[in-house]
C-alpha positions in Angstrom: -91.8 3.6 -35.0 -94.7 0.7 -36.0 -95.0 -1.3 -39.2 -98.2 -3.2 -40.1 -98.2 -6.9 -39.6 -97.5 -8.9 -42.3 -99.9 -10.8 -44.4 -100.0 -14.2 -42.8 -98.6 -13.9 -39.7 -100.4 -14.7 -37.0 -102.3 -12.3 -34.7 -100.5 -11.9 -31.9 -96.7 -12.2 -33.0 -95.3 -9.3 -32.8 -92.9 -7.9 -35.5 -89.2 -7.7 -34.7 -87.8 -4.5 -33.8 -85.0 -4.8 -36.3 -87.4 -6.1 -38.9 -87.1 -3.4 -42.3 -90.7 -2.0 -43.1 -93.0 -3.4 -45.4 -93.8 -1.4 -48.6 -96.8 -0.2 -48.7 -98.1 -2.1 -51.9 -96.4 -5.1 -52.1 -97.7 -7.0 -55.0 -97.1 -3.4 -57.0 -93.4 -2.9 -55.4 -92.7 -6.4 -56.7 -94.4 -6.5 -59.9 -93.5 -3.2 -61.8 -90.1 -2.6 -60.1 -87.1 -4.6 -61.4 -84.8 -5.5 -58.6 -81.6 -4.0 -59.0 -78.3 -6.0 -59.4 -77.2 -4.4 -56.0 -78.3 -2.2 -52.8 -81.8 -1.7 -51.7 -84.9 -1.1 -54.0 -84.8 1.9 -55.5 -87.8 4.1 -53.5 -87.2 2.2 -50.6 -87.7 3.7 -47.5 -85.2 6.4 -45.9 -83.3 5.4 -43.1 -83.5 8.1 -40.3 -79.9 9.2 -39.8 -80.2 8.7 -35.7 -81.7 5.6 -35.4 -79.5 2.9 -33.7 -76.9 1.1 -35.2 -79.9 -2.3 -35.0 -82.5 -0.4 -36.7 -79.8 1.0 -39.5 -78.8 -2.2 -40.2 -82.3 -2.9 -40.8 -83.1 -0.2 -42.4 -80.1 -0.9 -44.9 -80.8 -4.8 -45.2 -77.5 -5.6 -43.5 -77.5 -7.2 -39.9 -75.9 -4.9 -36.9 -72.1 -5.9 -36.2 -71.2 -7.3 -32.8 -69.0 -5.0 -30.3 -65.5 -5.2 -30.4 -64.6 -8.6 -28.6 -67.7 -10.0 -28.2 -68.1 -14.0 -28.4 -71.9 -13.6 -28.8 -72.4 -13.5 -33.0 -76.4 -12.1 -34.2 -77.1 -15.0 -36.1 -80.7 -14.4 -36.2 -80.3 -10.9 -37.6 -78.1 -11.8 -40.2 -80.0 -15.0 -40.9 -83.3 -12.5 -40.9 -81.8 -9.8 -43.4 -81.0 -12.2 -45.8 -84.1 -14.0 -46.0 -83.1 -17.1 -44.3 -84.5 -18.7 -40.8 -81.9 -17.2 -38.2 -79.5 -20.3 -36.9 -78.0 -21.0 -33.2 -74.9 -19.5 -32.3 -72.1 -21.5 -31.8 -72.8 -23.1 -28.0 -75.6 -21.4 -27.7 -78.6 -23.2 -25.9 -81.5 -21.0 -26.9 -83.0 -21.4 -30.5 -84.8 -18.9 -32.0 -88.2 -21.4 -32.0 -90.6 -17.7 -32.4 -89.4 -17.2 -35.9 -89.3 -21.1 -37.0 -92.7 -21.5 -35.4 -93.9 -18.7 -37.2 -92.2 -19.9 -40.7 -94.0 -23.7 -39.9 -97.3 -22.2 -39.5 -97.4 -21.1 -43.0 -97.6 -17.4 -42.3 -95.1 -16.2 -45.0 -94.0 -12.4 -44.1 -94.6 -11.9 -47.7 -95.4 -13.9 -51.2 -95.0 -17.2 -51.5 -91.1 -18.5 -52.8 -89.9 -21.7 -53.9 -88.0 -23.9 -51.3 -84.5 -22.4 -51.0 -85.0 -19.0 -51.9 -84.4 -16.3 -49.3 -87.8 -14.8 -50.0 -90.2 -12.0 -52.5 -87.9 -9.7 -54.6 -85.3 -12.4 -55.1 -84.3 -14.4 -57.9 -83.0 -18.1 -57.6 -79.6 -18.8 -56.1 -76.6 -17.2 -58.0 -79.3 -14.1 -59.0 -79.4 -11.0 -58.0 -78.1 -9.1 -55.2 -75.1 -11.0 -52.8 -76.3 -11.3 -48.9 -74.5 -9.0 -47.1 -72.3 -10.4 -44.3 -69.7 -13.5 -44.0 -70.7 -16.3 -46.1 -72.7 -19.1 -44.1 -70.8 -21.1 -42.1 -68.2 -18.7 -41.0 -67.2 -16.7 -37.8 -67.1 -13.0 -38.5 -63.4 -11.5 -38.8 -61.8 -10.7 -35.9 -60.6 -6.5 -36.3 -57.7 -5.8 -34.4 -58.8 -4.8 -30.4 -58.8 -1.1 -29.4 -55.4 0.8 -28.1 -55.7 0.3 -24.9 -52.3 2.1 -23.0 -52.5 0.7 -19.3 -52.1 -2.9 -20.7 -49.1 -2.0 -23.0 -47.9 -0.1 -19.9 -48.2 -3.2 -17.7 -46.6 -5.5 -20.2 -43.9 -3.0 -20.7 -43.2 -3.3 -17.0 -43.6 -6.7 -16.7 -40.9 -7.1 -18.8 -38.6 -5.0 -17.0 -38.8 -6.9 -13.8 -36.0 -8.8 -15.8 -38.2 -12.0 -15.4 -40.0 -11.5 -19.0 -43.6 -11.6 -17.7 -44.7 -9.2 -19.7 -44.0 -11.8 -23.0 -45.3 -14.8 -20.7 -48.9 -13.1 -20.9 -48.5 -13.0 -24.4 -47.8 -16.2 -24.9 -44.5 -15.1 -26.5 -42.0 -17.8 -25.2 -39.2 -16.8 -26.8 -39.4 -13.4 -25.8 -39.5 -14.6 -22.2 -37.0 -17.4 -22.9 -34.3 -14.4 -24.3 -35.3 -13.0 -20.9 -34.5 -15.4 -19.1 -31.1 -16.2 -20.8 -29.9 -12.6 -20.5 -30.5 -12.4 -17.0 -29.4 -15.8 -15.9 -25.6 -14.6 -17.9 -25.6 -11.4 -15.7 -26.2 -13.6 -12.4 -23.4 -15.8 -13.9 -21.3 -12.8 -14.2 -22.4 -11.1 -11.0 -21.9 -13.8 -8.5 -20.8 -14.2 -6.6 -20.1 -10.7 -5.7 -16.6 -9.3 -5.5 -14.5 -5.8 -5.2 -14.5 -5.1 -8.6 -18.2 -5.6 -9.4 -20.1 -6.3 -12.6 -18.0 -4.7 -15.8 -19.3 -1.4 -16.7 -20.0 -2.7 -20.4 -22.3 -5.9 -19.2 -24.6 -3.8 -17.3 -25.0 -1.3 -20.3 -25.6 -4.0 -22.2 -28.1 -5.5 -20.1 -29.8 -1.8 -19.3 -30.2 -1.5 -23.0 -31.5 -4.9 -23.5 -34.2 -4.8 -20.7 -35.5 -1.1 -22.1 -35.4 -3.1 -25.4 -37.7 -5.3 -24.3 -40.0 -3.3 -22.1 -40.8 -1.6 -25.2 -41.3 -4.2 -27.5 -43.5 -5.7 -24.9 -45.6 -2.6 -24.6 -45.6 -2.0 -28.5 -47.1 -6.0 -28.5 -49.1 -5.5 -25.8 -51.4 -2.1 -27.2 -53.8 -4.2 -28.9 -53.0 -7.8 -27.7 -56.3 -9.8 -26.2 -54.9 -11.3 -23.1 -56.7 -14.6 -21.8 -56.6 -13.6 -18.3 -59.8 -13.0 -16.2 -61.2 -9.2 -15.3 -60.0 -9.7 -11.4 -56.0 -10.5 -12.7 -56.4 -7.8 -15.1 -57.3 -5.7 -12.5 -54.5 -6.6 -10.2 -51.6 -6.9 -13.4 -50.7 -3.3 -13.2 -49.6 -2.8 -9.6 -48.4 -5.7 -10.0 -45.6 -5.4 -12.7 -45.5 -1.6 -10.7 -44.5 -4.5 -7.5 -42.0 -6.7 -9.6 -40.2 -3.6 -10.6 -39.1 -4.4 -6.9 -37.1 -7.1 -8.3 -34.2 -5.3 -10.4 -34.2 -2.5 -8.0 -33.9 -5.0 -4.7 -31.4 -7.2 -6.7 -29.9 -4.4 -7.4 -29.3 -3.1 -3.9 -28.8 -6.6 -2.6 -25.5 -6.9 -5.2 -24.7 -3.4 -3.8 -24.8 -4.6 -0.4 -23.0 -7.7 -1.3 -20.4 -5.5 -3.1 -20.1 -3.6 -0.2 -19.4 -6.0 1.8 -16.8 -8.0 -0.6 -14.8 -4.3 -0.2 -15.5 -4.5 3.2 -13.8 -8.1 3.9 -11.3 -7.6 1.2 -10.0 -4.2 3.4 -10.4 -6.0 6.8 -7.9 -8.7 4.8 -5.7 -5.6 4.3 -5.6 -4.6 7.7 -5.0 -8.0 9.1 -2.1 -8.2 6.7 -0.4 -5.3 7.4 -1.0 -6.5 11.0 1.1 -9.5 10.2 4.1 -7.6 8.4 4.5 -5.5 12.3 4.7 -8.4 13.3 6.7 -10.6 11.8 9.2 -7.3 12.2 9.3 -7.7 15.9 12.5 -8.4 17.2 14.5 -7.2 14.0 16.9 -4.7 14.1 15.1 -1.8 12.8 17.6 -0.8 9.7 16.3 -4.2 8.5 12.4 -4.0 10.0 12.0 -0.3 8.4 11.1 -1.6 5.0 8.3 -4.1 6.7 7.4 -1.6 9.1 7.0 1.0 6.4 4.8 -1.2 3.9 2.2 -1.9 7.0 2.4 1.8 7.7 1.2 2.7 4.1 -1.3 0.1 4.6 -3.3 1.8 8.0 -2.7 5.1 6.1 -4.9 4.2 3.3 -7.2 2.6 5.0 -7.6 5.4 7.4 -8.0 8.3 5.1 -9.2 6.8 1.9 -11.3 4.1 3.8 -12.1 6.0 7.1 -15.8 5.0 6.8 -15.0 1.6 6.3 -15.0 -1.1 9.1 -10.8 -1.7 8.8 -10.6 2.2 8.5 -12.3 2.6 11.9 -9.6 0.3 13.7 -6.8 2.3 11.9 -6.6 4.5 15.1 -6.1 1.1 17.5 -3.8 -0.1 15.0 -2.0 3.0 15.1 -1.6 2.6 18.9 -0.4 -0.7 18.5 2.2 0.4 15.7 3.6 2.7 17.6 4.1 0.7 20.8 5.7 -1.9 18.6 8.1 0.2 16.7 9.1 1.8 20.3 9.8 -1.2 21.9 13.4 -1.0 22.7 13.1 2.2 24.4 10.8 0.0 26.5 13.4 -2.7 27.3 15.7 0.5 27.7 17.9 -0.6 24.7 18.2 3.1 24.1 20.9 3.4 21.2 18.6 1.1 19.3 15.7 3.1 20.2 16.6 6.1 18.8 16.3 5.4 14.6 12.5 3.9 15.3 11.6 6.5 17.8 12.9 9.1 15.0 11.1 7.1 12.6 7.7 7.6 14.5 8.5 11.4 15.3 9.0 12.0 11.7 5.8 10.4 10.4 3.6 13.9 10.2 5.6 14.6 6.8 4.3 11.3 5.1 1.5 10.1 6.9 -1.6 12.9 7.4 -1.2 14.3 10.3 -4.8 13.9 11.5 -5.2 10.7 10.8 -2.3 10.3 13.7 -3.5 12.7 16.0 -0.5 13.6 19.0 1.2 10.2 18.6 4.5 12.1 17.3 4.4 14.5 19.9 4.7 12.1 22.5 8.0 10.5 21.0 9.8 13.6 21.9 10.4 12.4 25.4 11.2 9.1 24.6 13.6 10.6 21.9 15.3 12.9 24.2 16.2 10.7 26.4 17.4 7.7 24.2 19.2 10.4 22.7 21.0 11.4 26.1 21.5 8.0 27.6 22.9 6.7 24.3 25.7 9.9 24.1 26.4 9.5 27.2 26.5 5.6 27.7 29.4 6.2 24.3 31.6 8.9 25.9 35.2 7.7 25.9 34.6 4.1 23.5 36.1 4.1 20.5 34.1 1.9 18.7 30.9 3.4 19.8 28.0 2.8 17.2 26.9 6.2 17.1 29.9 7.7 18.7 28.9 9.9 21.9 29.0 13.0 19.6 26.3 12.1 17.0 23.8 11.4 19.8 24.6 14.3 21.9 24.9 17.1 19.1 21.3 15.5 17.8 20.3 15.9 21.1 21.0 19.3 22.1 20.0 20.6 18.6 16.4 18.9 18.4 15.9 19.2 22.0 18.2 22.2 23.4 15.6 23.4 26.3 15.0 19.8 26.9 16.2 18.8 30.9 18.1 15.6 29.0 20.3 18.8 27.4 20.8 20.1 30.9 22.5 17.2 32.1 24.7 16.5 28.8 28.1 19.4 30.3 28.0 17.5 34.0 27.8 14.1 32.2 31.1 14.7 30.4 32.8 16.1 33.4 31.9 13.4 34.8 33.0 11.2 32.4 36.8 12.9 32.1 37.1 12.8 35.9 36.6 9.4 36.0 39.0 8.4 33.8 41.6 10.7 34.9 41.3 9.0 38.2 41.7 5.7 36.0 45.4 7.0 35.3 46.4 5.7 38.5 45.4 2.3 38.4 46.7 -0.9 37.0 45.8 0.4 33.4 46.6 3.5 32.8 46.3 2.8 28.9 43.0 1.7 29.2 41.7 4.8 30.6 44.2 6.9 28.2 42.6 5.4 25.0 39.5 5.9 26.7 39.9 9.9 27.3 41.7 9.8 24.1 38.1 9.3 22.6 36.7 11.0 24.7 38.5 14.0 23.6 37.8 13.3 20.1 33.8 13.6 20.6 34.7 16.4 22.4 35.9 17.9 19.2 33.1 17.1 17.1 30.9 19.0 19.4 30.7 22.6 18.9 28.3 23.6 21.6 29.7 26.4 24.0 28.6 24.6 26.8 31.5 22.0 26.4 34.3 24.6 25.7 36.0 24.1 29.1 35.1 19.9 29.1 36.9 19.9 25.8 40.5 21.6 27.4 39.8 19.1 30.5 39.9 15.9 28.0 42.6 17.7 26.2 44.7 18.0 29.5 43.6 14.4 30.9 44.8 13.0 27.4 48.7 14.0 27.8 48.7 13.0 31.4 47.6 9.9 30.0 50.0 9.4 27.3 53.4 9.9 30.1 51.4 7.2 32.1 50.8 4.7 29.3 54.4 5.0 27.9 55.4 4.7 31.9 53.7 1.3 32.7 54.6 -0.5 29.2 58.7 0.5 30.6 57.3 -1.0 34.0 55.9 -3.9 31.8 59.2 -4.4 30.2 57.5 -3.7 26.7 60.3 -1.8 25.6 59.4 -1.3 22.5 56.1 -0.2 22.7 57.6 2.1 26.0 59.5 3.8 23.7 57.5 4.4 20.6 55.0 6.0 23.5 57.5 8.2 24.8 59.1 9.3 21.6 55.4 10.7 20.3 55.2 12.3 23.7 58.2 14.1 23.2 56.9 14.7 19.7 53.4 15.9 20.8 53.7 17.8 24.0 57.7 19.5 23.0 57.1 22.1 25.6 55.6 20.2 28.5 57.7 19.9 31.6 57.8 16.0 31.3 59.0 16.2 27.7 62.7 15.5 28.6 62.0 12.9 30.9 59.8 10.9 28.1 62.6 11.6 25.7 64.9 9.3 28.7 62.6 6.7 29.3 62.4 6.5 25.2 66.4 6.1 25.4 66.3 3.9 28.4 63.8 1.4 26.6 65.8 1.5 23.3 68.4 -0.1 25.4 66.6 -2.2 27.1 65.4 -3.9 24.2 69.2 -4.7 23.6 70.2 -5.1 27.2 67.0 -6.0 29.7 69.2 -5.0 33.0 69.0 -1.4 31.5 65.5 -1.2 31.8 65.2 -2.5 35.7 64.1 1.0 36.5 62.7 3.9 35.0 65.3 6.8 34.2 65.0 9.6 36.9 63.2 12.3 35.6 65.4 14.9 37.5 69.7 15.0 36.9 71.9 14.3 40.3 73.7 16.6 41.1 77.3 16.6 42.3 80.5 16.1 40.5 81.0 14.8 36.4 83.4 12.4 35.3 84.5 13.2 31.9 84.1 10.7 29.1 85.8 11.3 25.7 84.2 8.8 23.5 86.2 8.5 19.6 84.7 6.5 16.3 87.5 4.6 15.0 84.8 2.6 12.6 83.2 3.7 8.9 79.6 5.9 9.4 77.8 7.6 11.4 77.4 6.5 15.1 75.1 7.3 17.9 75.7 6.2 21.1 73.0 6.0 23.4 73.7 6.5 27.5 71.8 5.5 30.5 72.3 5.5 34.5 72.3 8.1 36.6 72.0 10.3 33.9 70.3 9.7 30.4 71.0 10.6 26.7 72.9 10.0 23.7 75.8 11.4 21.3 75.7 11.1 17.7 79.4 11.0 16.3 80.3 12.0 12.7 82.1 9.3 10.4 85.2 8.1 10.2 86.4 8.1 6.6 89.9 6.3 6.9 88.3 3.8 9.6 87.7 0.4 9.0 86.5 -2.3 10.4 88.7 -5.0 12.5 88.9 -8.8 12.2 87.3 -10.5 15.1 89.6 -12.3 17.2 89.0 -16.1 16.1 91.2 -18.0 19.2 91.4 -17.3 22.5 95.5 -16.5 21.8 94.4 -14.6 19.0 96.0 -10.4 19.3 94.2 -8.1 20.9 92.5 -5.5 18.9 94.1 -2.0 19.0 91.1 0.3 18.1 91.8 4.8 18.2 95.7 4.0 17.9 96.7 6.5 15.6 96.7 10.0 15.9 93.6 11.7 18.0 93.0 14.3 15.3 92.0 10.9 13.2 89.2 10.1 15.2 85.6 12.0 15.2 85.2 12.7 19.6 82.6 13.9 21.5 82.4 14.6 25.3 80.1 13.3 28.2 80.7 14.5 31.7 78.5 11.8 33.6 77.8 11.6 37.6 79.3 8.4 39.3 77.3 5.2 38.6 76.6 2.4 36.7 75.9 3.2 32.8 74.7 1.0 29.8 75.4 2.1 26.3 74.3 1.2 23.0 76.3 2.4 19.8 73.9 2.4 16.5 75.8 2.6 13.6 74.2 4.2 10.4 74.8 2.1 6.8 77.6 2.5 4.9 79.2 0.7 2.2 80.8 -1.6 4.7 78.2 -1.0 7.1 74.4 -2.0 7.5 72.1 0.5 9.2 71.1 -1.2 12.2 74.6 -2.3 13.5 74.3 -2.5 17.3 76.2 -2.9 20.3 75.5 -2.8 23.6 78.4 -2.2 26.7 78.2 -1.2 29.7 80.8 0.9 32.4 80.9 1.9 35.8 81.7 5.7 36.3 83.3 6.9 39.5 84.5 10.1 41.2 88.2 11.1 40.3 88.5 9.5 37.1 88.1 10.6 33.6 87.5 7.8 30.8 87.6 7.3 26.8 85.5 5.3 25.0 86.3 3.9 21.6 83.6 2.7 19.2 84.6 0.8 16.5 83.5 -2.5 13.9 84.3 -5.7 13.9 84.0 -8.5 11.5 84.9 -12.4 10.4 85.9 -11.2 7.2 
């Protein structure tokens, strides 16, 4: 599109493309056409609707608007719309000098005007139409920037690398100082790093808050202008896509170091339960079992909860070592005291799982079945045997009854009888009685078949050795004690063939204890033949008395009471009368009758109580029976009184 020049101008100077088109008729445009108040000139010309924005901005008498952004303001063009020489922009170096050269050379582009006035068709200042544009001397306004997503994107995720980057590039301090704070109270809380980890509630706090952010930095950043050059702008986006490294590598480093807090805190475990078998070494184990158990619980956790874990894969070692430990009296062949911890570790499987220990139980039963045997047998025959033979030998031949430690357990207690019976015979017969006495009782307390005929040999071996205890406390001259022996023989065994002669040596120590010579020699156990001297023996005293006999021949007489017999004053002198006992008439006197071989007796008369008699009353005499004679005997009381 071409205008004609304008009067004036000079010849060469081209008219500027944005420059409106002269009327046609100037002088008659200005002179018989008021200008309106506002807008263009009525019957100005039409603007083609697809001209550029320049030449529409021409076309309507306003200047074209500057892009979005730009720093570069069309000074000239507003300065030219509105009738006035175009000025400098801000900074700029060039001047428009064309258009001022052309307004100094006196070539108005139309009718002369008055100095000051924008030009034809206008009326003085404060007339007519207002310039269009910002007033002189001001900046146009800046209009928000256009959405632009990828830059609210990269602030968003600058601001979730929990470093607040996102608000440092737009210059929003406090945003990035809130940032800042929030994650320097999360490393405060965090670290260092321990079992239990950061509370659940903190780190939803702190989740919340960094998505809080990230969005508010995104929302800030849509349409923010960010002072940074085109190359950083380029590289801002991977990078905040980089720093999202940051959370996600702290976050796996404070895993790691979590993992390894649990992993020190188990191995810390492990070494203490190692401590507590320890410290139990040497203990009994009634008293190490509650240790021993604790550390036990302590590898069983760690190997089945922890299994993955560093501790939980020494669990098996430590399993090795605890059972070795627990065992080791059966290795210093203490084998009473090994049984409870070698049970103990046999047992296990119903507490502990039984894959986390493998065959450890199984080999205990060896170990077990022989503790078991050596333990029984080691007690056969003591008394104060702790277990007695019978607990350890019935466990063993009911756990273990094909075992070849059951085998053995009939010929150990043979054994164990004949040896003792042997004992009989020596210097202490009671020893080996009390012994097979014991012996016996196990026996008893062990119903197994297999025993049935060891049982009637301890049974057997026990009366023999009874008759020899009693025998050798006579030969001890423990009278007493013979005779309490020989009376529960009698009392026990009534129909054994030695029952008569324990019944003598019982009399024979009763007077013994009264008069030692009787007890030089043990009663014989068979009666002498030959002839019997007849002894008539009368109670001329009050109560009952029993005379007891010993000699040749052994026994005793019990002679009812007397119940007109008293007893006699002792002879206080020398001269003193005689005593004159069974005087009266011999239907007076309870008698009894003793036909005795020839040879020296002792007797001992033991009164019963009576109201002038105290049970107990003794007395001891003694006689020599010989062949062709026939004797009385006259047992009376005396007293002072």
């Amino acid at each position: 599109m071409t205008s004609a020049a304008s009067p004036g101008a000079s010849a060469g100077a081209p008219e500027p493309p944005w420059a409106p088109p002269a009327p046609a008729n100037p002088a008659a445009a200005g002179a018989g056409t008021p200008t309106p108040a506002f807008g263009p000139p009525p019957g100005g010309p039409q603007v083609p609707q697809d001209l550029p924005t320049s030449r529409l901005a021409a076309a309507s008498g306003r200047p074209p608007e500057p892009a979005p952004g730009s720093q570069d303001q069309p000074t000239a063009h507003l300065a030219a719309a509105s009738g006035r020489p175009s000025e400098p922009a801000p900074g700029s170096q060039d001047q428009p000098t064309a258009h001022l050269a052309a307004a100094a050379a006196g070539g108005p582009a139309g009718p002369a005007v008055a100095p000051g006035w924008a030009g034809a068709g206008t009326g003085p200042p404060g007339y007519g139409p207002p310039p269009y544009g910002p007033p002189p001397g001001h900046g146009p306004a800046q209009p928000p920037g256009d959405a632009n997503p990828a830059q609210a994107a990269m602030i968003g995720l600058l601001n979730l690398s929990c470093l607040g980057l996102g608000y440092v590039l737009l210059r929003n301090w406090i945003g990035a100082a809130l940032c800042w704070l929030a994650t320097a109270a999360l490393l405060v809380a965090a670290l260092p790093a321990d079992v239990d980890g950061v509370p659940f509630a903190l780190l939803v706090g702190y989740g919340v808050f960094l998505l809080a952010v990230a969005a508010d930095g995104a929302r800030r950043g849509l349409r923010a202008t960010l002072r940074i050059g085109a190359s950083f702008r380029r590289l801002a986006l991977p990078l905040a896509l980089v720093l999202l490294a940051v959370p996600a590598g702290g976050s796996l480093a404070y895993g790691a170091a979590r993992d390894e807090a649990k992993e020190q805190a188990l191995l810390e475990r492990l070494a203490a339960a190692d401590a507590l078998v320890k410290s139990a070494d040497g203990l009994a184990f009634d008293k190490a079992e509650p240790t021993y158990r604790k550390a036990l619980d302590t590898y069983a956790d760690l190997g089945t909860k922890h299994a993955g874990s560093r501790a939980g894969k020494l669990v098996p070692d430590r399993l090795d070592a605890y059972y070795k430990a627990v065992s080791a009296p059966y290795g210093k062949k203490e084998y009473c005291a090994a049984v409870p911890p070698l049970k103990h570790l046999r047992e296990l499987p119903g507490t502990v799982d039984k894959e986390l220990l493998g065959s450890r139980p199984a080999k205990t039963d060896e170990p077990l079945a022989e503790s078991l045997y050596q333990c029984g047998t080691a007690a056969l025959g003591v008394q104060t045997a702790n277990p007695p033979a019978s607990e350890s030998l019935n466990d063993l031949l009911g756990t273990f009854p094909q075992s070849a430690q059951a085998t053995r357990v009939e010929p150990a207690v043979r054994a164990a009888i004949k040896a003792r019976t042997t004992a009989l015979g020596g210097s202490e017969p009671c020893d080996a009685t009390d012994q097979l006495r014991a012996l016996r009782s196990s026996l008893d307390a062990m119903p197994d078949p297999s025993l049935e005929g060891a049982a009637k040999e301890a049974a057997a071996a026990v009366q023999k050795g009874d008759f020899a205890c009693g025998t050798d406390h006579f030969k001890d001259k423990e009278f007493g004690t013979a005779a309490t022996v020989m009376t529960d023989y009698a009392k026990t065994y009534p129909n054994s063939p030695q029952a008569a002669h324990a019944r003598a040596i019982a009399i024979a120590a009763e007077i013994a204890e009264e008069e030692p010579e009787a007890g030089r020699r043990l009663p014989p156990a068979d009666v002498p033949g030959g002839a019997r001297m007849v002894m008539v023996v009368s109670n001329d005293g009050p109560g009952e008395v029993e005379l007891l006999y010993t000699g040749p021949m052994t026994g005793k007489v019990t002679l009812k009471a007397c119940g007109t017999c008293k007893k006699y004053q002792a002879p206080l002198l020398v001269n003193s009368p005689k005593i004159k006992a069974c005087t009266g008439p011999s239907s007076k006197y309870p008698k009894a009758t003793l036909l005795l071989p020839a040879g020296d007796y002792h007797f001992l008369q033991k009164r019963s109580a009576t109201g002038t008699s105290t049970a107990g009353d003794t007395k001891s005499s003694k006689a020599k029976i010989e062949e062709g004679y026939s004797y009385t005997n006259c047992l009376y009381v005396t007293s002072l009184f």
